[in-house]
C-alpha positions, 0 to 999 in steps of 0.5 A: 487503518484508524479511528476517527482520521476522516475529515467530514463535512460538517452540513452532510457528514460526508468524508471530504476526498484526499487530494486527487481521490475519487469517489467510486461507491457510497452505500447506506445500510452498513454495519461495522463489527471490528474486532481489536485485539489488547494492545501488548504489554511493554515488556512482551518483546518480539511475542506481542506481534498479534496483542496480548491474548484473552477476548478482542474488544468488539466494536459495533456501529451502524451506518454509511460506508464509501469506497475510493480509490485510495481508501474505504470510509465508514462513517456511523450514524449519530448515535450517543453511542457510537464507539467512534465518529468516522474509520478510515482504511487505506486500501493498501492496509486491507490485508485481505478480503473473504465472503462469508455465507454462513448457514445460520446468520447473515452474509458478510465480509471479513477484512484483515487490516494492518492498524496505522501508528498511532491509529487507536487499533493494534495488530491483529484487528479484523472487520466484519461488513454486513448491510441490511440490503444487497449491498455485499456482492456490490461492496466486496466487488467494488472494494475488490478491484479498487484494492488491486488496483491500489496495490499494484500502484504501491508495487510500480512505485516499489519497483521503480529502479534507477536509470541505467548508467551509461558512460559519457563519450571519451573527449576529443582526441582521447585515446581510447580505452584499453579494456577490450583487451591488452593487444588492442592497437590503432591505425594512424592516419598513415596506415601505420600501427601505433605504438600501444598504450601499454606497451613495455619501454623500449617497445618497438614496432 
């Protein structure tokens, strides 16, 4: 997740895709409220994992939202004001997704997101997605199964092991090997028992 990543089209403002991205659904209409919490102080250790406390910066911005099958684009409409020119969020980096149907207020979609390195959000940063249509079943269902989808992919590539070993065939005239057990013995071509490849000196049959 971070701000101002998108590559846009200059004529139409519109995100240009990533190598083999497809574009599933563009929605006009969309409001992005993010919430970024302080980034931690230096010296804070291992306590600054969720930020540094007190109120979260809030940014609001209006205006056209993608999804894809790598990543969700919001793009505000140009505004002297906008906090931001474009953010883009993986879906993998989409921690969660929940529905909100308040009594008083509008519907809108809660995202948790996991900020990219250097990104200019922190830990802990959250989105609240509303639309001034009906947009919401259709967004939160297209980003649903775009996102499972984009998951499932990064477990496959996860659990990717590597090949069974398999030992190669002994060379011609080798003996063969003695791990099936100690009194292991072979037939020579006359019927006769072998001496085994183990067997102590003077060892006779």
């Amino acid at each position: 997740m971070s701000l101002n990543w998108a590559m846009l089209d200059p004529s139409s403002a519109e995100p240009i895709p990533l190598p083999d991205e497809e574009m599933i659904l563009a929605l006009p209409g969309a409001e992005f409220t993010l919430f970024v919490p302080s980034p931690p102080p230096p010296t804070s250790g291992a306590q600054s994992a969720g930020g540094a406390g007190g109120q979260p910066r809030k940014m609001l911005a209006s205006g056209r939202v993608w999804v894809s099958d790598q990543r969700v684009i919001f793009v505000p409409q140009p505004a002297k004001d906008a906090p931001y020119a474009s953010l883009s969020l993986p879906l993998p980096a989409i921690l969660s997704t929940s529905f909100q149907q308040p009594i008083f207020g509008s519907n809108h979609i809660v995202l948790s997101l996991a900020p990219t390195p250097g990104g200019g959000l922190t830990q802990g940063t959250k989105a609240e997605v509303r639309f001034r249509d009906r947009g919401a079943f259709e967004f939160v269902k297209v980003l649903e199964a775009a996102r499972e989808r984009a998951v499932h992919k990064e477990r496959e590539r996860g659990d990717e092991g590597l090949p069974v070993y398999e030992a190669p065939p002994p060379a011609h005239g080798a003996a063969p090997s003695s791990s099936a057990g100690p009194s292991t013995t072979t037939t020579g071509p006359t019927g006769s028992m072998s001496v085994p490849e183990d067997a102590p000196p003077g060892y006779e049959l």
